[in-house]
N, C-alpha and C positions, 0 to 999 in steps of 0.2 A: 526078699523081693527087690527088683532091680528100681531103681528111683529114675530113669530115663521117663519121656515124656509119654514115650510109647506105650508102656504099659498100665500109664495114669488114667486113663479115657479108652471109653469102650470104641472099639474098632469101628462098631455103626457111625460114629462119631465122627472118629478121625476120613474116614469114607466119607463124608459129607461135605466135612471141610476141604479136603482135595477135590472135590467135585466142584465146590464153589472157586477155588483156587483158579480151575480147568478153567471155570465160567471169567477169566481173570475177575474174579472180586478180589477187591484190599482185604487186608488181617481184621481190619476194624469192620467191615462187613462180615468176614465170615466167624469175627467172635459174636454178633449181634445175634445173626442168625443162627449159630449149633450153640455159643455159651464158651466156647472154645476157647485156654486164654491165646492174646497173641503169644504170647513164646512158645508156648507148643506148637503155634501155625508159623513161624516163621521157623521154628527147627525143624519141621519136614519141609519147609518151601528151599533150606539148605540142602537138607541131606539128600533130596529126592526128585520133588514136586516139580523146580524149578526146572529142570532139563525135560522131564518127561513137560510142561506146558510147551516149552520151547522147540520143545518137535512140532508140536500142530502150530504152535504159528506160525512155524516153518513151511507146512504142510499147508494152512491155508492163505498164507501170502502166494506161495510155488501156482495154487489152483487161482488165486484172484490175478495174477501175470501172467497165465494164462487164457484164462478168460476173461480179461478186460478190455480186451477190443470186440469181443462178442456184446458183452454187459454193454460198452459205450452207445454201440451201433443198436440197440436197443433202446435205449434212452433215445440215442437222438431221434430215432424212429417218432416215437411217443410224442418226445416234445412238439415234433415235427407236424404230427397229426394233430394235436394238442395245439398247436397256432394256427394249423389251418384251417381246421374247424370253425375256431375263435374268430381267423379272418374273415370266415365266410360269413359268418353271423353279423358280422360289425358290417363290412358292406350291403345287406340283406337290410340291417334297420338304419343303416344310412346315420351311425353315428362315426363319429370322428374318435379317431385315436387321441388318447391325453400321450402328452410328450414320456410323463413315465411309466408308458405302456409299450412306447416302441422303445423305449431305452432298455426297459427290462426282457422286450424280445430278442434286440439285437447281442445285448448281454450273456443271453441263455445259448445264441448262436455260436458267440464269438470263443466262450469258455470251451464249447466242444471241439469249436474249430482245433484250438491250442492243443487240446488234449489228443484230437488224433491226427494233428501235426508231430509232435512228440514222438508217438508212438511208430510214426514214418520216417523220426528221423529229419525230419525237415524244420527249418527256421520256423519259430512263432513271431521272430518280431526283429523291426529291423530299427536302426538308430542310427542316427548323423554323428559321425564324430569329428574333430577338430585335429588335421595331420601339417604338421610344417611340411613346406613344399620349397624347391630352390623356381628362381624365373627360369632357367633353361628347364627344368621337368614342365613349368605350366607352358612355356612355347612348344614343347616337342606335345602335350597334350590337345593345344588347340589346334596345332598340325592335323592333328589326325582327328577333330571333330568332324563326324557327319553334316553336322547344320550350317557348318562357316559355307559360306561361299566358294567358288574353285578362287576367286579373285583374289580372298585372303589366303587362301591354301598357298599360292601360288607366289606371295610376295616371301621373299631370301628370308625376313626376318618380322616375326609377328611383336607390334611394337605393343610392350605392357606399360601400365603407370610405373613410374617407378613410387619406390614405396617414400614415405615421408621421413624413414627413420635416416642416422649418419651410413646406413651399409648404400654403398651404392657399387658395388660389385654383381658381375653379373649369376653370383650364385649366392645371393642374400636370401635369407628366408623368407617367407610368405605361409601365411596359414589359407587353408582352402576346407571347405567342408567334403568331405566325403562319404557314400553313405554304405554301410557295412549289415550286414548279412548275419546276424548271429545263427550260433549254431543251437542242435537242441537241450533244450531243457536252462537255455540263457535268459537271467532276468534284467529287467531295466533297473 
């Protein structure tokens, strides 16, 4: 008789434990519950098990990227109706919101916003960053502000401080904040 694992444990058995497998339980679950040792559950989760689970999770990540702008728009629905209700009730008995009641509404807002930002494609979140700039790029910029005056628009040369350091050329650097636009799925 062959001594491989397979033929050690009755096949109801081993069906069990691949089933539990499927359910992904760990080897320490599914010895608990069939008596199974792990080395027999990890030598079919080798020879077999492993790829045959790795399709359905292939299969149900494929259905949950599909459906998760359906599933979202459903949540938010809920939520939606779920605070308005809540609103309607708190104005009706004329109490006041505690601070971590709107913080926790605005929160449940803000998470979906991002999420079906995301899913568009479009920036969740935007950040100041800190670019060296020369004095001729910041005059050619105020040149063409909207809000200056025609008065300043209009004089030959828009006069800046000069800065405090030894550069006193007229393309020394300058730091200016600028505010930048991340793309999707960018964290702070």
């Amino acid at each position: 008789m062959n001594n491989s694992p397979v033929h050690r444990h009755p096949p109801e058995l081993i069906e069990r434990a691949k089933q539990l497998y499927m359910e992904f339980k760990n080897a320490t679950e599914i010895y608990n519950a069939t008596g199974l040792p792990i080395r027999t559950v990890h030598y079919h989760v080798q020879r077999s098990w492993r790829a045959e689970r790795d399709v359905i999770k292939n299969d149900y990540f494929s259905y949950v990227a599909e459906n998760k702008r359906h599933l979202l728009n459903d949540i938010t629905d809920s939520a939606l109706q779920i605070i308005d209700k809540s609103l309607k009730r708190l104005v009706e008995s004329d109490e006041k919101l505690k601070v971590h009641q709107i913080k926790a509404i605005s929160e449940i807002l803000e998470s979906i916003d991002k999420i079906i930002k995301l899913d568009d494609n479009k920036p969740t979140e935007i950040h100041a960053t800190t670019q060296p700039t020369t004095i001729i790029e910041l005059k050619e910029r105020l040149r063409v502000d909207p809000f200056l005056s025609l008065e300043d628009k209009n004089e030959e040369v828009i006069n800046l401080p000069e800065p405090i350091s030894n550069a006193s050329s007229p393309n020394s650097v300058h730091e200016i904040t600028k505010t930048e636009t991340d793309g999707p799925g960018t964290q702070p």
